[in-house]
C-alpha positions as CSV (number, residue, x, y, z in Angstrom):
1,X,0.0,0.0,0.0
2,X,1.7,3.0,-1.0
3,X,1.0,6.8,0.6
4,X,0.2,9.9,-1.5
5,X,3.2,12.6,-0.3
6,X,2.0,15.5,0.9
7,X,2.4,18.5,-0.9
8,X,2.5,21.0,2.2
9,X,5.8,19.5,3.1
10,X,7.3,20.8,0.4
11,X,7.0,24.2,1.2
12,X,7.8,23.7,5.0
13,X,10.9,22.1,3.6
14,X,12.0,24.7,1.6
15,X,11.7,27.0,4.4
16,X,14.0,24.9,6.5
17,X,16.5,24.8,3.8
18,X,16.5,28.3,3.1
19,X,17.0,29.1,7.3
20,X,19.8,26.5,7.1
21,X,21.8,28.6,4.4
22,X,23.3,31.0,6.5
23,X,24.7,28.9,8.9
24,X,25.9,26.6,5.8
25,X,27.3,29.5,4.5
26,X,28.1,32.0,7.3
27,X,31.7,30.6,8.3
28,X,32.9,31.1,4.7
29,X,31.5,33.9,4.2
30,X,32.7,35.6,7.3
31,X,36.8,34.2,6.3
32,X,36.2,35.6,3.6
33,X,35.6,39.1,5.0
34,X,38.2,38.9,7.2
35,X,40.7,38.3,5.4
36,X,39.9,39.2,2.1
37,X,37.4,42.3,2.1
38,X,38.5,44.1,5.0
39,X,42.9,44.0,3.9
40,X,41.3,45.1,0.6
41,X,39.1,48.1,1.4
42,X,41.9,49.3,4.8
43,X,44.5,49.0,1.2
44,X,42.4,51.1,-0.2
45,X,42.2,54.1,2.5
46,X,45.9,53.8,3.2
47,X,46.3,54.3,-1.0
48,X,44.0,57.7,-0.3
49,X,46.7,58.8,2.8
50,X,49.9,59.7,2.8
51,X,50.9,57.3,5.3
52,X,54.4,56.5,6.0
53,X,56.9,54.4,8.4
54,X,58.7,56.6,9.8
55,X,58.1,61.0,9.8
56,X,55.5,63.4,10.3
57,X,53.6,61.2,8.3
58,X,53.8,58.2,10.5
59,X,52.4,59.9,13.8
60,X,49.4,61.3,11.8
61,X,48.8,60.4,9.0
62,X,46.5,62.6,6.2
63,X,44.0,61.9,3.6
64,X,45.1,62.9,0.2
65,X,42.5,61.6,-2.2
66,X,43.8,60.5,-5.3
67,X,47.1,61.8,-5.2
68,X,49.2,58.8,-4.5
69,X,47.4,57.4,-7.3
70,X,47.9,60.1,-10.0
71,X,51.7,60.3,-9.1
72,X,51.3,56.6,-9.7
73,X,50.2,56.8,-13.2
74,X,52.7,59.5,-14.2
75,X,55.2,57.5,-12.8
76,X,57.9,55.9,-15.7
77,X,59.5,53.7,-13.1
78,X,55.8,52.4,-11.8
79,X,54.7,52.1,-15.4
80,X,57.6,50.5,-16.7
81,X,57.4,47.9,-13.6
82,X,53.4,47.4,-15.0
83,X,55.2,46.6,-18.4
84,X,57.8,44.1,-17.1
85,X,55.0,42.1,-15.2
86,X,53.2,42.0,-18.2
87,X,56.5,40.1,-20.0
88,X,56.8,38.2,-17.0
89,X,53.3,36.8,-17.1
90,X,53.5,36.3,-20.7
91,X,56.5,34.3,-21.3
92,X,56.6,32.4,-18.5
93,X,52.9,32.0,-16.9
94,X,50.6,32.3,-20.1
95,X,53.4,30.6,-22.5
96,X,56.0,28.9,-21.3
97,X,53.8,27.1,-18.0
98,X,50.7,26.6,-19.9
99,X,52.2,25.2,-23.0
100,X,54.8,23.1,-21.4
101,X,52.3,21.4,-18.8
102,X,49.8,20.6,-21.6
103,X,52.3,19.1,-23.2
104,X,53.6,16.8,-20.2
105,X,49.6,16.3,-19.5
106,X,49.3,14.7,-22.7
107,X,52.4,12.6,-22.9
108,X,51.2,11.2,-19.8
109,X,48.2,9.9,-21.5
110,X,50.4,8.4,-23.7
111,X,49.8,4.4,-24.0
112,X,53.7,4.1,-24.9
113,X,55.3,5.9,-22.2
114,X,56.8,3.7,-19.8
115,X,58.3,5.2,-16.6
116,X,55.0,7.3,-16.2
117,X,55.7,7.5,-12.5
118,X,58.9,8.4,-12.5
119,X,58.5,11.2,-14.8
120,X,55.1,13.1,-13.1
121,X,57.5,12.7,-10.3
122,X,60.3,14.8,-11.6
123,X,57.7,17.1,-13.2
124,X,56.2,17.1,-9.7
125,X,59.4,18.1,-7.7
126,X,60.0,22.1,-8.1
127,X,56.3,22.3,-6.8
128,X,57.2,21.1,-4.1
129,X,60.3,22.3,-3.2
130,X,59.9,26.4,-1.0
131,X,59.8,29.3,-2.9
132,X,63.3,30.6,-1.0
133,X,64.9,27.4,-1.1
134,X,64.2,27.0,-4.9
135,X,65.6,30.7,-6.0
136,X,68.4,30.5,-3.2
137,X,69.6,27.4,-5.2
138,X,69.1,28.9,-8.6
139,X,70.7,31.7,-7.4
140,X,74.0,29.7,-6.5
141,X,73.9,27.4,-9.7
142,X,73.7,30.6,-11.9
143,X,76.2,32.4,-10.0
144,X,78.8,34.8,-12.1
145,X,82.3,33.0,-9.8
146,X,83.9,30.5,-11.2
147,X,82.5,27.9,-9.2
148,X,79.1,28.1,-9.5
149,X,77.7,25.0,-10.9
150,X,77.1,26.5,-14.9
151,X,80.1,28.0,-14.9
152,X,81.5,24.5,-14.0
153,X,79.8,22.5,-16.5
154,X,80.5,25.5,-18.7
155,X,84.2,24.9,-18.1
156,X,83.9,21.1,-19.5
157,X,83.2,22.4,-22.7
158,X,86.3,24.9,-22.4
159,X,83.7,28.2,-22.4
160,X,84.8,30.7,-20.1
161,X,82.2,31.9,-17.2
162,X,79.1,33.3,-17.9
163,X,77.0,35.6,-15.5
164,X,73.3,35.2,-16.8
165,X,71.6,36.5,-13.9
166,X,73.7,39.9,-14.7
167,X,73.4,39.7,-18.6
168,X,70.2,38.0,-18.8
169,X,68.4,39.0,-15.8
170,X,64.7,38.7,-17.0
171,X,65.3,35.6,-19.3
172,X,66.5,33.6,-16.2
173,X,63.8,34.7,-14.1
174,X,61.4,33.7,-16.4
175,X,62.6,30.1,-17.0
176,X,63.2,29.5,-13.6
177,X,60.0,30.5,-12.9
178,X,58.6,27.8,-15.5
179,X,60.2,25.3,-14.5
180,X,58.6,26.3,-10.9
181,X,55.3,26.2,-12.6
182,X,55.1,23.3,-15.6
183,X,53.9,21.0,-12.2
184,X,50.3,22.5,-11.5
185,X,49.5,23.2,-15.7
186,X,50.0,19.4,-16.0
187,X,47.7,18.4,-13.1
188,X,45.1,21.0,-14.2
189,X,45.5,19.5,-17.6
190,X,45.3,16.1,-16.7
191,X,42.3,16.6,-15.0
192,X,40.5,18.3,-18.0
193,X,41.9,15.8,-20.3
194,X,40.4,13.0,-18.5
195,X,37.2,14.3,-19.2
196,X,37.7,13.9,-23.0
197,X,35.7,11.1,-24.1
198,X,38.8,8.3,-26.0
199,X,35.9,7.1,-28.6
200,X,35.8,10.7,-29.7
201,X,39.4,10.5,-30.4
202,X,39.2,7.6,-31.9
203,X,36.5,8.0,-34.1
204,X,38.2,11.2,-35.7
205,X,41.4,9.6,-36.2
206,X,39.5,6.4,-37.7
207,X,38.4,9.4,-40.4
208,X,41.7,11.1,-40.8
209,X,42.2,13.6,-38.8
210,X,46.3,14.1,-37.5
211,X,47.2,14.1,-34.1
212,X,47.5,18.1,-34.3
213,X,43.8,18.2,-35.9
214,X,42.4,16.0,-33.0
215,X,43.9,18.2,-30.1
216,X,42.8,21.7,-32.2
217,X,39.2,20.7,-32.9
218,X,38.2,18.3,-30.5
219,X,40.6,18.4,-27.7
220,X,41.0,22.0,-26.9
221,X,37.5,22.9,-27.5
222,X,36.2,20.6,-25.0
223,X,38.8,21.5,-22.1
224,X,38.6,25.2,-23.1
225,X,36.9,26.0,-19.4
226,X,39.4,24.6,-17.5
227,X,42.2,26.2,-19.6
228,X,40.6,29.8,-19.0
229,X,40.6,29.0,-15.3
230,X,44.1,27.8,-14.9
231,X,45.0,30.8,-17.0
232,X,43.4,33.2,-14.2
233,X,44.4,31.4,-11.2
234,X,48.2,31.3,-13.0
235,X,48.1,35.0,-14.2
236,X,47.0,35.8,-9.8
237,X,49.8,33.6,-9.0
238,X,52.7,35.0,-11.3
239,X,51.7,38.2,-11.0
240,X,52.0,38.2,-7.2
241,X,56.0,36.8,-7.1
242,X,57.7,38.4,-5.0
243,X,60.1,35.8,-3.4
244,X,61.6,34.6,-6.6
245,X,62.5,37.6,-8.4
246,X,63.3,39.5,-5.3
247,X,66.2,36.3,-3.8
248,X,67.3,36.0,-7.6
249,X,67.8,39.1,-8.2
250,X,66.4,41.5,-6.2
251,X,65.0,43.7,-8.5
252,X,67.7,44.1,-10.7
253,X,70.4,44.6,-12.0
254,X,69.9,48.3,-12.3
255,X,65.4,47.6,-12.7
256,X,65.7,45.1,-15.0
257,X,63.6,42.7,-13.3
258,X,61.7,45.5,-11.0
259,X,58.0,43.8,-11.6
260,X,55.2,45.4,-9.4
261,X,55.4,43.2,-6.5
262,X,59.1,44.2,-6.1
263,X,58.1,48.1,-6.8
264,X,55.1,47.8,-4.0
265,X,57.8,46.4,-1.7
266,X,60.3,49.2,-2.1
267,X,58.4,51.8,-2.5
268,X,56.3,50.9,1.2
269,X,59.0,49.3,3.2
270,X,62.2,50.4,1.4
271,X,61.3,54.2,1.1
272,X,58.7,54.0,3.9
273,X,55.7,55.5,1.7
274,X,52.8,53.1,2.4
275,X,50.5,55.4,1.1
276,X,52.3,55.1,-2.4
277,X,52.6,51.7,-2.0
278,X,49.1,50.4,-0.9
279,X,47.9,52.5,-4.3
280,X,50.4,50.6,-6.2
281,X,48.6,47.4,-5.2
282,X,44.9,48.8,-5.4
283,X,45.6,49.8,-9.5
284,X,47.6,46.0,-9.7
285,X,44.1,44.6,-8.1
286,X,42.0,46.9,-10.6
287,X,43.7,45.2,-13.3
288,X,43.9,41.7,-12.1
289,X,39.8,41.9,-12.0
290,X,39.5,43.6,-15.2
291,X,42.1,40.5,-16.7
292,X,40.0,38.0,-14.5
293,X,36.7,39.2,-16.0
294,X,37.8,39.1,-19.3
295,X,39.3,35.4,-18.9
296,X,35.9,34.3,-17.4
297,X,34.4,35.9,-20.8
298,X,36.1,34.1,-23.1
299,X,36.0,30.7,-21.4
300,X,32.2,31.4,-21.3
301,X,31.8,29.9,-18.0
302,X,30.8,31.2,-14.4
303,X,33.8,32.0,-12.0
């Protein structure tokens, strides 16, 4: 004997549902406005001051409006930093990480490659070696003496020493910072790839299609979401090193590697202007959104 359900639970249901949301969603939502919203809008009113370390300025501290941020903008130095992070995320984020972890993701889908272990290891360790340790040794195996360790195997070959942290500061950073980053495209990519259906592939290599024709019309297009986001969440990441480029080369030499997050750095703790500083970050977060934004429109998915 079955029962008829009663529609007037349905509604009583709903209700309890709906009063259960904000405790669902309360402790996340208040994390999140700790510490993200509130470090965000008190950067914002200390880019609007002239706040400083040490001074006049220090003690109290006045509101200037949008000063900080036009001096900003007519700024080379701050300008020219904008233009080097933009080379920075574009060889070695948007290029060099994205392309080279595709590529490991789909030799590791490869039936004929043995040692499949071994290598997603190796890809796998600079992930998880520290940020400090990583550009600490990078910064010893690249050194300009004679013993650093590419100077020595430089030395085999009978070239004399090389100093490519001097002569090709930005170059060096950049692969270094690929090789950092080739680990987390590959298990992105992986992950999206799995998702392909194989009798897809199959079927349009059963018709002709080249390997390079299956992973442009079929491949891509169906992993194109989750290539947008790891594109956004790289593009946050690389554009907020500090660490790599600051231990490798600390901005230089001369401001040939000076990218934003070493600019923001000196200007609020080196020259004491947090005012200038926390401005510097708010236009780097203005831009970061409008990049974001624009990612999530092309992918044509909800972020």
């Amino acid at each position: 004997m079955t029962t008829a359900k009663n529609p007037a639970a349905r509604p009583t249901r709903r209700r309890r549902e709906r009063a259960a949301l904000p405790l669902l969603l309360g402790p996340s939502v208040l994390l999140i406005a700790v510490f993200v919203i509130a470090p965000a809008a008190y950067g914002v009113y200390l880019g609007l001051t002239n706040t400083q370390l040490t001074g006049f300025a220090a003690r109290d501290p006045q509101f200037v409006g949008l000063e900080n941020f036009r001096n900003l903008l007519g700024s080379a130095d701050f300008l020219e930093s904008l233009g080097r992070t933009g080379e920075f995320v574009l060889w070695s984020a948007i290029i060099g990480q994205t392309v080279l972890g595709m590529l490991a993701a789909l030799l590791l889908r490869q039936k004929w490659l043995r040692g499949k272990g071994l290598f997603g290891a190796l890809m796998l360790l600079p992930m998880v070696v520290p940020e400090v340790v990583a550009s600490l040794t990078w910064a010893s195996v690249l050194s300009s003496e004679s013993d650093g360790t590419f100077n020595r195997l430089l030395g085999l070959f009978g070239s004399g020493a090389a100093a490519p942290l001097q002569e090709y500061p930005m170059a060096s950073v950049i692969l270094i910072n690929v090789w950092r980053g080739i680990a987390f495209a590959m298990i992105m990519f992986q992950a999206a790839l799995e998702d392909v259906p194989d009798e897809l592939i199959e079927a349009s290599r059963m018709d002709g299609a080249s390997a390079l024709q299956v992973f442009r019309h079929i491949t891509l297009p169906l992993i194109r979401g989750p290539v947008f986001l790891y594109l956004l969440l790289t593009t946050i990441t690389t554009v907020g090193v500090f660490g790599l480029v600051y231990f490798l080369t600390q901005g230089g030499p001369g401001q040939d590697t000076e990218i934003t997050s070493i600019y923001i750095f000196q200007s609020a703790f080196k020259y004491s202007q947090i005012g200038l500083g926390s401005a510097a970050s708010v236009i780097l977060l203005i831009l970061l959104t409008i990049l974001g934004m624009t990612y999530a429109r092309l992918a044509k998915v909800e972020v």
